[in-house]
TORPA-4810 file (N, C-alpha, C, O; in nm, 3 decimals):
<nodes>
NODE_1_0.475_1.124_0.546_0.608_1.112_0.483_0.628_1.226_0.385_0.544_1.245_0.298_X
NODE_2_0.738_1.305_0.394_0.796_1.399_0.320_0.900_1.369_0.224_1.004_1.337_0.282_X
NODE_3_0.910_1.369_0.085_0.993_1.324_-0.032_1.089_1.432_0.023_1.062_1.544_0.065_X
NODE_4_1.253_1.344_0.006_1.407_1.428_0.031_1.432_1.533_-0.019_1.426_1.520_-0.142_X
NODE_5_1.451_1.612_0.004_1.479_1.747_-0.055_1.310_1.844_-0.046_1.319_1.963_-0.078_X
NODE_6_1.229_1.815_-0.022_1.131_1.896_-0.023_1.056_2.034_0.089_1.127_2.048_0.188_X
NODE_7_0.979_2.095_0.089_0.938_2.144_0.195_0.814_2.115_0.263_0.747_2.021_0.220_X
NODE_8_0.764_2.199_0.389_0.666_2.157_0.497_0.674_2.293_0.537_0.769_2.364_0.570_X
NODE_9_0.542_2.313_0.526_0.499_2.435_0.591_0.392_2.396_0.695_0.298_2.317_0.696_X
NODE_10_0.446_2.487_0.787_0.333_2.463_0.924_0.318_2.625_0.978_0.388_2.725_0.964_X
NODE_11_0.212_2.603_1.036_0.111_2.755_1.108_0.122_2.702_1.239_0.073_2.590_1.249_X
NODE_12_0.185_2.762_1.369_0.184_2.787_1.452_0.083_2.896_1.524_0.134_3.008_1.530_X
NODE_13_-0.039_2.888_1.574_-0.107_3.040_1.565_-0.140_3.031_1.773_-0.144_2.927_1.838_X
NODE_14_-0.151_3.118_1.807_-0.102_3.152_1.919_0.041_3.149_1.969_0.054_3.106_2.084_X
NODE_15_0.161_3.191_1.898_0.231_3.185_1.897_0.293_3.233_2.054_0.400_3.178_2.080_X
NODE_16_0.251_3.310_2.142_0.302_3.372_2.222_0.419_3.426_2.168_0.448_3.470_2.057_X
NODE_17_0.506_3.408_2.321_0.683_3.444_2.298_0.762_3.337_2.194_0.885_3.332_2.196_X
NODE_18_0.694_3.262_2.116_0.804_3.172_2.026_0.824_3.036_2.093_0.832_2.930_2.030_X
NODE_19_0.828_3.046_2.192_0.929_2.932_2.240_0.847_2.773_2.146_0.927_2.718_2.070_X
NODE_20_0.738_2.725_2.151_0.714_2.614_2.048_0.758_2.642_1.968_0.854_2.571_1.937_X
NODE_21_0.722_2.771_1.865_0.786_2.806_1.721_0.897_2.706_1.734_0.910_2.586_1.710_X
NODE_22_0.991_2.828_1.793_1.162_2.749_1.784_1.182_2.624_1.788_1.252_2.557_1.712_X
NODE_23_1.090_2.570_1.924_1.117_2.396_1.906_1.079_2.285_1.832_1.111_2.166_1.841_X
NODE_24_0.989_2.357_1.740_0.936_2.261_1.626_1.020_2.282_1.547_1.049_2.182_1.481_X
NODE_25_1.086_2.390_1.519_1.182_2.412_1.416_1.318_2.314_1.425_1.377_2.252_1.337_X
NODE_26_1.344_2.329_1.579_1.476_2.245_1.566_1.427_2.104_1.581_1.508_2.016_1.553_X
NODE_27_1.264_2.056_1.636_1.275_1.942_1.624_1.274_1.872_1.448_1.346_1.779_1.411_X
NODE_28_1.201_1.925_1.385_1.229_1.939_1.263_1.360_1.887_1.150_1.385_1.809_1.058_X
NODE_29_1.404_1.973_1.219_1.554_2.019_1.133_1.587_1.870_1.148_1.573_1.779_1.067_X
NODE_30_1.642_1.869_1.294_1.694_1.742_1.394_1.666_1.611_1.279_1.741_1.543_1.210_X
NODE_31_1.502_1.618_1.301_1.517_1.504_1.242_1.479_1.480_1.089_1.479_1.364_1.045_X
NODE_32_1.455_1.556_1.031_1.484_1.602_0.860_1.575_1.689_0.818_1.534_1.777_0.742_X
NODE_33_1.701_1.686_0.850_1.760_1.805_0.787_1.749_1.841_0.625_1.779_1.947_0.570_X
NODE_34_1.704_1.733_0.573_1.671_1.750_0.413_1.559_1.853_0.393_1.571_1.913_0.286_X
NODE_35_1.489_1.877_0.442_1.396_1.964_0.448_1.411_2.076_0.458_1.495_2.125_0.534_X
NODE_36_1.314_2.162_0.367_1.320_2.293_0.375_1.202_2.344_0.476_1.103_2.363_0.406_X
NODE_37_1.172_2.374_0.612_1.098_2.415_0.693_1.062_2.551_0.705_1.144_2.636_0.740_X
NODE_38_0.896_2.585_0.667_0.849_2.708_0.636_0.768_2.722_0.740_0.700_2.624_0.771_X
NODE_39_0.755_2.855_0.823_0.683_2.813_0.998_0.599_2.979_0.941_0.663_3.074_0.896_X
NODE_40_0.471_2.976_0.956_0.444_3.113_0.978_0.349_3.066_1.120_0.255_2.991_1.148_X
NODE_41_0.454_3.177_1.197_0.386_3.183_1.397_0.304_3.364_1.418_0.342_3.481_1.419_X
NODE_42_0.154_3.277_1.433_0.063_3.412_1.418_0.076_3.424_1.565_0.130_3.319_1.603_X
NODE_43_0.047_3.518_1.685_-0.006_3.596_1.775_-0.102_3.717_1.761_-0.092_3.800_1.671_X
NODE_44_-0.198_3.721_1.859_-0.308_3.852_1.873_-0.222_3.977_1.934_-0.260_4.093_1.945_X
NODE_45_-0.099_3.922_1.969_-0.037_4.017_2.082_0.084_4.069_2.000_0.155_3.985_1.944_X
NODE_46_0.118_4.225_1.988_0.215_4.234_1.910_0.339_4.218_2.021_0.449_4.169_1.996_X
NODE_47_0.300_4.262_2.129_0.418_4.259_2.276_0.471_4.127_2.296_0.576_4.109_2.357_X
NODE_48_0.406_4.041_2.250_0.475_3.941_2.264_0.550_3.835_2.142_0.611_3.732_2.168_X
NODE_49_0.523_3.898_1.990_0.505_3.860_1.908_0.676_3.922_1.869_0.756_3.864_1.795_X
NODE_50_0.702_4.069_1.949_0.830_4.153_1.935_0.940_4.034_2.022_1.047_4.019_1.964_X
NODE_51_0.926_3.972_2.120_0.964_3.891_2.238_1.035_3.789_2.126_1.157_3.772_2.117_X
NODE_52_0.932_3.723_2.039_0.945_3.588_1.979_1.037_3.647_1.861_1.145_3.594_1.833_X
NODE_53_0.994_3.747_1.802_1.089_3.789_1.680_1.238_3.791_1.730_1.336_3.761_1.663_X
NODE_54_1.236_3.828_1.849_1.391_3.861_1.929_1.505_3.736_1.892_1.617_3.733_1.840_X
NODE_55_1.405_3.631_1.954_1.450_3.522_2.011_1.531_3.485_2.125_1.585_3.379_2.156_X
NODE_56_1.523_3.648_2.203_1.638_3.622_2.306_1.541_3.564_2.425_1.419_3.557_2.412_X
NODE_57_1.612_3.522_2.544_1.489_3.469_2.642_1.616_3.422_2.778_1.724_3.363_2.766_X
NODE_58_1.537_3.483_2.917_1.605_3.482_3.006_1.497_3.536_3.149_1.375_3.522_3.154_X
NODE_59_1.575_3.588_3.241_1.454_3.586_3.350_1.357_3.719_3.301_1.249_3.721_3.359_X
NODE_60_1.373_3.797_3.232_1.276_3.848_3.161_1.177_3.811_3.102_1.067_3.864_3.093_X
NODE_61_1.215_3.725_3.065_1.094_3.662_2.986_0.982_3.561_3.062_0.863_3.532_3.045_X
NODE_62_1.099_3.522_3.161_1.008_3.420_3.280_0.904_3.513_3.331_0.790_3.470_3.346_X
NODE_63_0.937_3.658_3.365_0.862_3.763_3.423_0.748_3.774_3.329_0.636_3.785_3.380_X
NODE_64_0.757_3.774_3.207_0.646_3.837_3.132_0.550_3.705_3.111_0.430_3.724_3.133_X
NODE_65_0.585_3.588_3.076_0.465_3.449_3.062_0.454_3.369_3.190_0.380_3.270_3.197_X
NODE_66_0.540_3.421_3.308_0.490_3.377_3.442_0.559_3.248_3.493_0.545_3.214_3.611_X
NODE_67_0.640_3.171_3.400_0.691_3.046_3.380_0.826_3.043_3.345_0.865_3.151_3.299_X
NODE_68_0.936_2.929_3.355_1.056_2.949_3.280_1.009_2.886_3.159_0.918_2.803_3.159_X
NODE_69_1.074_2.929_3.050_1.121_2.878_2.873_1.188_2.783_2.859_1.201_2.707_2.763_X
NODE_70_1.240_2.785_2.970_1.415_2.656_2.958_1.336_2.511_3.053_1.390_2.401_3.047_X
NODE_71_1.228_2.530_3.122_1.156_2.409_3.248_1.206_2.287_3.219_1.304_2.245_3.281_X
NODE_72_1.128_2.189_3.089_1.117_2.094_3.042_1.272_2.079_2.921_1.268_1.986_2.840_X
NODE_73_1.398_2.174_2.917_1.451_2.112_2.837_1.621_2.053_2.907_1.664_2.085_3.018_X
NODE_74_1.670_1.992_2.841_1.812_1.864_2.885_1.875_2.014_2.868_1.840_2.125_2.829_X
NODE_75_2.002_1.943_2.927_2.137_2.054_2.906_2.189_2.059_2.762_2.238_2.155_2.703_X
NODE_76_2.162_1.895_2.704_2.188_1.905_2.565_2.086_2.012_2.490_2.136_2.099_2.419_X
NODE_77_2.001_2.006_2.499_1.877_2.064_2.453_1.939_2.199_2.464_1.972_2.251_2.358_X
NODE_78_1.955_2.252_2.554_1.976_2.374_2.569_2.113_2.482_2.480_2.119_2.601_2.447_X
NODE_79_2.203_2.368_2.471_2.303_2.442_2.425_2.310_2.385_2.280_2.393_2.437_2.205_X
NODE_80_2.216_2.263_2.224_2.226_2.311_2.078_2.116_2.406_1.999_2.120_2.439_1.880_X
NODE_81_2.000_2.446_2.112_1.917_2.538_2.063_1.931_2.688_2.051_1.868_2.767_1.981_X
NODE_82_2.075_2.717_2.174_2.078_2.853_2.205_2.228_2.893_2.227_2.309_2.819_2.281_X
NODE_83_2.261_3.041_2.171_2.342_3.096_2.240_2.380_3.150_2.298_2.357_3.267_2.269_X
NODE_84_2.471_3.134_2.430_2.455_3.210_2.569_2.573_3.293_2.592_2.687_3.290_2.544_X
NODE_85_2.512_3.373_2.683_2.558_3.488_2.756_2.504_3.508_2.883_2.391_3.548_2.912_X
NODE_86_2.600_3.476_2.957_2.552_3.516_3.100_2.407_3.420_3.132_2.398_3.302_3.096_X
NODE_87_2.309_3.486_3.196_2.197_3.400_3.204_2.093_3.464_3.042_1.971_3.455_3.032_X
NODE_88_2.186_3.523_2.937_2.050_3.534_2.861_2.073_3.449_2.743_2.184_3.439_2.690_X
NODE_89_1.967_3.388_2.703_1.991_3.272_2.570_1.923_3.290_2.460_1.801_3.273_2.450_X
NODE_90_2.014_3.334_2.355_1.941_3.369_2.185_1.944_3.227_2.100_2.030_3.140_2.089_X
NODE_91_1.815_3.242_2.045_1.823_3.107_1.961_1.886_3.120_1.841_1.870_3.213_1.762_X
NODE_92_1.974_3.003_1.825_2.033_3.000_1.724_2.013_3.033_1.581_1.904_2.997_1.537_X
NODE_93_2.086_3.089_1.504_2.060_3.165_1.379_2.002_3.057_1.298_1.906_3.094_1.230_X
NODE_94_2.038_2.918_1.286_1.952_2.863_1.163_1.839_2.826_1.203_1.746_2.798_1.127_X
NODE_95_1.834_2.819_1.378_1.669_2.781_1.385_1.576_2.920_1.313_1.483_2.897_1.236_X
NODE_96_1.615_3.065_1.351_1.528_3.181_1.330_1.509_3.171_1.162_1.427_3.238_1.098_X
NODE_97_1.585_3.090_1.116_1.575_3.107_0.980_1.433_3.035_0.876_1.434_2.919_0.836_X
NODE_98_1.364_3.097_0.859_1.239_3.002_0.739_1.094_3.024_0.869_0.995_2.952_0.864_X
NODE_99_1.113_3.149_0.989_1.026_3.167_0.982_1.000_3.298_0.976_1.086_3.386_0.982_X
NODE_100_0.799_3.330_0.958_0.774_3.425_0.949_0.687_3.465_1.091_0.621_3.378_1.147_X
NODE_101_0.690_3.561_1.128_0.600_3.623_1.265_0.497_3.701_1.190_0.508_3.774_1.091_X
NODE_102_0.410_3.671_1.254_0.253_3.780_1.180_0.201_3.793_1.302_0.213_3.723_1.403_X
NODE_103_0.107_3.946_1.269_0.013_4.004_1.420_-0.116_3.906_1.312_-0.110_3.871_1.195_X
NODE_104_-0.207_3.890_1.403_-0.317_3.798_1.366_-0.405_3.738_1.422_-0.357_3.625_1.435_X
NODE_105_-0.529_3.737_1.475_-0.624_3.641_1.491_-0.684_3.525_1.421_-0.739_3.523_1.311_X
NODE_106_-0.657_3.389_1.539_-0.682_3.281_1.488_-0.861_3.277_1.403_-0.894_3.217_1.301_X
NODE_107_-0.940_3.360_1.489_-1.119_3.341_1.481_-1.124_3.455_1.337_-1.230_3.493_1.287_X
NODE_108_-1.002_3.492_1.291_-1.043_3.563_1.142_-1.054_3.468_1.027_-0.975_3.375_1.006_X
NODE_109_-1.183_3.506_0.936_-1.224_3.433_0.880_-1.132_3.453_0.745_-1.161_3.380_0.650_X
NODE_110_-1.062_3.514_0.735_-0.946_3.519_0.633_-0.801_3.473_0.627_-0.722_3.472_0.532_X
NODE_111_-0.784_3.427_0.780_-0.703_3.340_0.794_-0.618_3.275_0.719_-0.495_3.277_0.710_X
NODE_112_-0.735_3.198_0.646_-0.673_3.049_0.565_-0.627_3.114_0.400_-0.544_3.058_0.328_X
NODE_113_-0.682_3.211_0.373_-0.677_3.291_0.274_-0.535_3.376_0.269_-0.461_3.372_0.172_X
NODE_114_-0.512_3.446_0.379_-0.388_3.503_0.430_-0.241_3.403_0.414_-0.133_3.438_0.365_X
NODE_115_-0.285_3.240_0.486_-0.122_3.224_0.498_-0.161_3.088_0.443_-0.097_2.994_0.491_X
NODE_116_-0.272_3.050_0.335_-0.254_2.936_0.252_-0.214_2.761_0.319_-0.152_2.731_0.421_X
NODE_117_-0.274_2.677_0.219_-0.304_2.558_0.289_-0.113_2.465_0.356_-0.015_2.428_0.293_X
NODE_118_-0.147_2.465_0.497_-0.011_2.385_0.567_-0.044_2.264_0.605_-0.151_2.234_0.657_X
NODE_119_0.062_2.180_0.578_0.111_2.039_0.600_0.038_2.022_0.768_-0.047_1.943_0.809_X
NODE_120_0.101_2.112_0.827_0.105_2.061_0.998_0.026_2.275_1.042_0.065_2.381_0.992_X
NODE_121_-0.083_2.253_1.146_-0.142_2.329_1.215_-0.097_2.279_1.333_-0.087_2.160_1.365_X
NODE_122_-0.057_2.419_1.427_-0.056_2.370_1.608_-0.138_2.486_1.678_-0.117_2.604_1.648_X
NODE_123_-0.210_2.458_1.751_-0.227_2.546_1.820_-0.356_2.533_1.923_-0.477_2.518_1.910_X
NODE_124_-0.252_2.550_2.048_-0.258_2.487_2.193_-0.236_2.629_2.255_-0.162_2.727_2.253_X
NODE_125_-0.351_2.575_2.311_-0.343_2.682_2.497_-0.381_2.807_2.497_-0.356_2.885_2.589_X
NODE_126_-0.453_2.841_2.377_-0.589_2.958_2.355_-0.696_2.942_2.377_-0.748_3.006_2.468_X
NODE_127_-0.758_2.866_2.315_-0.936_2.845_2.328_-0.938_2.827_2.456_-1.012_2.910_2.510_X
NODE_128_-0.873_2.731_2.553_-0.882_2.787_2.667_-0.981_2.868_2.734_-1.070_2.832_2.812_X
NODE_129_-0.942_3.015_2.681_-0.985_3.139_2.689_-1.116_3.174_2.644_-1.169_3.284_2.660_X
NODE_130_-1.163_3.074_2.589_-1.305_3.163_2.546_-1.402_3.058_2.537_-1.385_2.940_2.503_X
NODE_131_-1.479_3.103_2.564_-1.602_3.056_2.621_-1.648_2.920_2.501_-1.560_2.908_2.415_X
NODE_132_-1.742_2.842_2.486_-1.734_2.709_2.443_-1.824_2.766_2.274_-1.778_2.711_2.174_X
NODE_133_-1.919_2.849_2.255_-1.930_2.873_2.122_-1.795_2.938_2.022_-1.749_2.894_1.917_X
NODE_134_-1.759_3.053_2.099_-1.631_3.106_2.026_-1.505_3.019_1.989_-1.422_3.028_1.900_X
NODE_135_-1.526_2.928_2.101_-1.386_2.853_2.088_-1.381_2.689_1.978_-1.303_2.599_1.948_X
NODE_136_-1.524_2.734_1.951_-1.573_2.634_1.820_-1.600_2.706_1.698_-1.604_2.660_1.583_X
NODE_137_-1.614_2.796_1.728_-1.618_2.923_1.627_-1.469_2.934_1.545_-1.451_2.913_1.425_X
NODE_138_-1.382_2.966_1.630_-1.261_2.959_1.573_-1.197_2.801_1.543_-1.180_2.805_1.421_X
NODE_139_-1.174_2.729_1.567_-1.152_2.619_1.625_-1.176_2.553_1.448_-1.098_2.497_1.371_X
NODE_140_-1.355_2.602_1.433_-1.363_2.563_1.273_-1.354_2.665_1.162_-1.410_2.665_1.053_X
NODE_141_-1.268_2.757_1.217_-1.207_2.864_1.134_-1.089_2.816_1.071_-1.091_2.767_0.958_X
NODE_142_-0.974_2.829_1.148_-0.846_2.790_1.135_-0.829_2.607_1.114_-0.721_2.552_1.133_X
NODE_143_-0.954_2.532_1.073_-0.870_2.420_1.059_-0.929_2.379_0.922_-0.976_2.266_0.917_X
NODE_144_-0.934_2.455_0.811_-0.939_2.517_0.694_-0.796_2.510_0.618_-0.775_2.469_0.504_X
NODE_145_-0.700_2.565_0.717_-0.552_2.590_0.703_-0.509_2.467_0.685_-0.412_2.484_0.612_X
NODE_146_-0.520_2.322_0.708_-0.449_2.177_0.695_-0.511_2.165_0.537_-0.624_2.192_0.496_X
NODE_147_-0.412_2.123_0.477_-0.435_2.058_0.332_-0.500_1.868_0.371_-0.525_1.807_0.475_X
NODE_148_-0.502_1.853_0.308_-0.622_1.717_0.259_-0.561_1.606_0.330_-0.633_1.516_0.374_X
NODE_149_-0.430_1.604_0.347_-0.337_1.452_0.417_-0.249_1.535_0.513_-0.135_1.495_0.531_X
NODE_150_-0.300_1.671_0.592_-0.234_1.762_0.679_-0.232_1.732_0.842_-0.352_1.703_0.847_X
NODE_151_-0.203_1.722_0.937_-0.197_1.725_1.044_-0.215_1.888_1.149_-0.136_1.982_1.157_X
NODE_152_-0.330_1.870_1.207_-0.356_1.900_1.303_-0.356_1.896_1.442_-0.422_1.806_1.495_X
NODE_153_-0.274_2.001_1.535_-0.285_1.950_1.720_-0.275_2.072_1.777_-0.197_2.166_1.763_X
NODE_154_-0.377_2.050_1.847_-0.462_2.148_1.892_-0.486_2.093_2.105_-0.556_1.995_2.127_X
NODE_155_-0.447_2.138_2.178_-0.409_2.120_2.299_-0.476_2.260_2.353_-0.455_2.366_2.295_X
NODE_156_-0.577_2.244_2.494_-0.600_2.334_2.571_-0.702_2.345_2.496_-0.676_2.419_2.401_X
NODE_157_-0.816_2.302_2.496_-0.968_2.294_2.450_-1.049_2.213_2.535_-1.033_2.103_2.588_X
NODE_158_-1.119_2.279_2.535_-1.273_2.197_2.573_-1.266_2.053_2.492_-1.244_2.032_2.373_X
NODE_159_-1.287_1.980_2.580_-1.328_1.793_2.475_-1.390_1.839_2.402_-1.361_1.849_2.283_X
NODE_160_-1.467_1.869_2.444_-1.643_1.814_2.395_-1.636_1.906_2.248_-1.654_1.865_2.134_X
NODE_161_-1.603_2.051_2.295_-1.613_2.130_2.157_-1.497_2.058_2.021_-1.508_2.036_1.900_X
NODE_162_-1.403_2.044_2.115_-1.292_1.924_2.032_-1.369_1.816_1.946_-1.370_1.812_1.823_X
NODE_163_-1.431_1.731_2.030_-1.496_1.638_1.969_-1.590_1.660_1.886_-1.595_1.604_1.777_X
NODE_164_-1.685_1.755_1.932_-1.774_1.805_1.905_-1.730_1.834_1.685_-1.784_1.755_1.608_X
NODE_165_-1.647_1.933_1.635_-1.576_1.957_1.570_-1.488_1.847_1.499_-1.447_1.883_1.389_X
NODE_166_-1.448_1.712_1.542_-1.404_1.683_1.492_-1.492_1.580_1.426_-1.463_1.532_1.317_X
NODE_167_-1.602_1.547_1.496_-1.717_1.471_1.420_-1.730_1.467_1.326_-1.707_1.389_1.233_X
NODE_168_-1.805_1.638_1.359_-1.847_1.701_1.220_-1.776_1.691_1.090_-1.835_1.653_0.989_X
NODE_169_-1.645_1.726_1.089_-1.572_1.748_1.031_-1.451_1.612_0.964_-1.345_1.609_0.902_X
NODE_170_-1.517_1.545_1.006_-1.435_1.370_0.972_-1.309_1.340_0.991_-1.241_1.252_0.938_X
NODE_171_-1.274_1.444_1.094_-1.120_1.432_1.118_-1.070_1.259_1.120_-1.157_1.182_1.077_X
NODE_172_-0.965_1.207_1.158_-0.897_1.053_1.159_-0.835_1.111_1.263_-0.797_1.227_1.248_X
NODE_173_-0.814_1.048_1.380_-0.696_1.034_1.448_-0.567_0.979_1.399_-0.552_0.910_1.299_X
NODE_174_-0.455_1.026_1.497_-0.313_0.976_1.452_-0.305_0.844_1.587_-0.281_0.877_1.703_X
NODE_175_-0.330_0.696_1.546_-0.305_0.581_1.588_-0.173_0.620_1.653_-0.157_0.579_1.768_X
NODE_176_-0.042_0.716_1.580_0.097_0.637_1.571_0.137_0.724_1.732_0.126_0.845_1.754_X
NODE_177_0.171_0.651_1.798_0.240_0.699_1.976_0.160_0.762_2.023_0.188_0.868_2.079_X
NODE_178_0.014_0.707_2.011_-0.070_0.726_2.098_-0.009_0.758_2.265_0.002_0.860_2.333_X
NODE_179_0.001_0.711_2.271_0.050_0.667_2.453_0.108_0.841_2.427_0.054_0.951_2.442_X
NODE_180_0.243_0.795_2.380_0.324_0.935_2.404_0.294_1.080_2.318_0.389_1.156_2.298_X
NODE_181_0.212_1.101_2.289_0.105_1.207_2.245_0.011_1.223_2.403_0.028_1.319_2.477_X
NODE_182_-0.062_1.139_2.425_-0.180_1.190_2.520_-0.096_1.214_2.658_-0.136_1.309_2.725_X
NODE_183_0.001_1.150_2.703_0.116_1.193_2.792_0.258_1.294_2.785_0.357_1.283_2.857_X
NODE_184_0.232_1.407_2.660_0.319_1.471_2.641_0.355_1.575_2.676_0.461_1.636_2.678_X
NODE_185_0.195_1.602_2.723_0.169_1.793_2.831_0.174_1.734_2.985_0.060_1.698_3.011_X
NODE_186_0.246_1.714_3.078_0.211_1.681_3.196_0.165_1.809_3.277_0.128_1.808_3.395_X
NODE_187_0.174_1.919_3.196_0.035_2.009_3.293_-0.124_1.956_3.276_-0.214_1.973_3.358_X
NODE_188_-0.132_1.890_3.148_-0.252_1.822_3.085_-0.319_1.765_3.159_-0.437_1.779_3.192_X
NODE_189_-0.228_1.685_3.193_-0.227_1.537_3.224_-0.260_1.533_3.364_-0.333_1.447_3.412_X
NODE_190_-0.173_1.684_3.469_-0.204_1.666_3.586_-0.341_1.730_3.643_-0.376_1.713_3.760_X
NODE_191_-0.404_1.795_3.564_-0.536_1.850_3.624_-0.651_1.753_3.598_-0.767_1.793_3.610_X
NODE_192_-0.624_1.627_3.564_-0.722_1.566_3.584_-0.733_1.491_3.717_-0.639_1.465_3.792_X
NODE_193_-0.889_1.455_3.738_-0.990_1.522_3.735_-1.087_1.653_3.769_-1.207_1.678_3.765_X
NODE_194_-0.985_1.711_3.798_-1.067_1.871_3.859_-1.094_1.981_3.767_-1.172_2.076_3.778_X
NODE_195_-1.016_1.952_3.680_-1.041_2.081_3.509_-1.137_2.021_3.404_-1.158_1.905_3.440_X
NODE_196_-1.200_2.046_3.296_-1.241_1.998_3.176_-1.100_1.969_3.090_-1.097_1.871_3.016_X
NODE_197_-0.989_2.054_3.099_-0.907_2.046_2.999_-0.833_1.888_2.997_-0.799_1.813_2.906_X
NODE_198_-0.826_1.878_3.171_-0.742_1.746_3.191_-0.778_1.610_3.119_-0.896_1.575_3.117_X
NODE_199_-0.695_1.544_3.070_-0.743_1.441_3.041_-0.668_1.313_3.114_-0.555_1.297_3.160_X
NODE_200_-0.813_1.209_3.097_-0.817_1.062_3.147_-0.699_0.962_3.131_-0.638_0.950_3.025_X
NODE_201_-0.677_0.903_3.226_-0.548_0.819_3.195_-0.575_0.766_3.079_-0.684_0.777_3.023_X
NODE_202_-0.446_0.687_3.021_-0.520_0.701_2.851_-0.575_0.512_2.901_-0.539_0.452_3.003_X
NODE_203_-0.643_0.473_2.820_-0.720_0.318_2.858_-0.658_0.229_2.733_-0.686_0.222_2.613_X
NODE_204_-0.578_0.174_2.804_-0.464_0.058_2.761_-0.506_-0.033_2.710_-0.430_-0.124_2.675_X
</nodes>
């Protein structure tokens, strides 16, 4: 719970092209507009980090992350997040507003030092990428960055190093919409059982 009128800062780090950035922002807004929302969205990649600063996004952009931006959203969705032209869609000026873009690695140990303790950490669909020490390596780098009653979600990991990490580290789970949390990535959701990443129907 956030007192009326206050702020929330959150670290987005693998930011790619933006597109979460933006949608946390407007989910945000949406449903606190009292809030003052402070987003700093790190990327390793400055090419794509120029993409997200833009905010513009169209079949260009499908070309460069391999996927559409627009897949998973309503028509409503679409036209209060963006403004269009033709097939290209800029996000709206008050979403771009309250954040910051930084070039950056998540596995730097200065990290937390750099962009100071946030309410809410995200960051999904990197570790992925690296092999199961590094990706615990970083993993207990960047989660330094959550203050003391902060939220953390972290998607596209190894369990085990997940678990592994959160042991250690006394994390609590979030009880609240369980269900609709562990069913919220249906790329997640559909590689099970043939990936490590996939996960188990959830047990009711």
């Amino acid at each position: 719970y956030r007192p009326q009128g206050s702020s929330v800062r959150v670290a987005v780090l693998g930011c790619s092209v933006g597109v979460e950035v933006y949608s946390i922002m407007w989910t945000l807004r949406r449903a606190r507009p009292d809030l003052t929302v402070l987003i700093d969205a790190v990327d390793i990649s400055p090419e794509v980090l120029a993409i997200a600063r833009e905010g513009l996004y169209g079949p260009q952009t499908t070309e460069t992350v391999h996927e559409s931006v627009f897949e998973r959203l309503s028509d409503a969705e679409l036209l209060e997040m963006f403004d269009w032209n033709g097939d290209q869609a800029r996000v709206k000026a008050e979403l771009r507003d309250g954040i910051t873009w930084r070039l950056g690695d998540a596995s730097d140990p200065r990290l937390v030092e750099k962009l100071g303790p946030k309410e809410l950490v995200v960051a999904n669909n990197f570790l992925c990428h690296m092999d199961a020490p590094s990706a615990e390596r970083c993993l207990r780098n960047f989660a330094g960055l959550t203050t003391p009653y902060g939220y953390l979600f972290v998607s596209g990991v190894d369990l085990d190093v997940r678990t592994k990490v959160a042991t250690d580290l006394g994390w609590e789970p979030v009880p609240e919409l369980m269900a609709e949390i562990h069913d919220g990535d249906p790329l997640v959701r559909a590689d099970w059982p043939w990936h490590w990443w996939g996960l188990e129907p959830l047990d009711r």
